[in-house]
N, C-alpha and C positions, 0 to 999 in steps of 0.2 A: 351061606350066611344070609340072612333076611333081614330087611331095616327098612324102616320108611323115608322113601324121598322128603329131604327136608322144605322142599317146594310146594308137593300136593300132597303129599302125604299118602302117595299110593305104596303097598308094601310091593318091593324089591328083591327078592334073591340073587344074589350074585356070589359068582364061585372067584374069589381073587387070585387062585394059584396057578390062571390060565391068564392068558393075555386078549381077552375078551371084549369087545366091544362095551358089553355092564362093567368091567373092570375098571376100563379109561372116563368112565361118566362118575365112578360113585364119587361121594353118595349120593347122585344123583339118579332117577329113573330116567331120564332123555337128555337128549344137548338143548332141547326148549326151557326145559326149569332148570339147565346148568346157567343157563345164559340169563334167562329171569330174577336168579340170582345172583349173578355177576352184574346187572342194570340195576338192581338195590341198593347194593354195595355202591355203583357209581352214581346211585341218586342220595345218597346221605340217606338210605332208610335204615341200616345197622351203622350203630356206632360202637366203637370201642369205650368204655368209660375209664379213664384215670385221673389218678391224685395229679395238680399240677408239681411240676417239677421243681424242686430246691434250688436249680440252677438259671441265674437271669438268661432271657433269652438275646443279649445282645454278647454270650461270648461266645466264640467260635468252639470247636471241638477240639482243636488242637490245642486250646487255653485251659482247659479240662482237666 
């Protein structure tokens, strides 16, 4: 299968039905841009967008 590292965007082939070192990284090309994008993620550079929630946030979950 062939895809592009969502990091640099280099194209990838990897075979998934083996237990592969490209296997454990996709969809990554390297552990550098798996990691580069796990420090995006923890710098608030992707966010999730959602509607706020109908539910005040002072009840617990169990109140639910």
């Amino acid at each position: 299968m062939k895809h592009r590292c969502p990091t640099c965007k280099k194209i990838v082939e990897v075979s998934l039905t083996k237990q592969s070192e490209e296997a454990k990284l996709f969809p990554f090309c390297s552990q550098r841009c798996k990691l580069i994008d796990l420090g995006a993620w923890l710098d608030d550079k992707y966010k999730i967008v959602s509607k706020p929630s109908d539910i005040p946030p002072d009840i617990s979950a169990d109140e639910r």
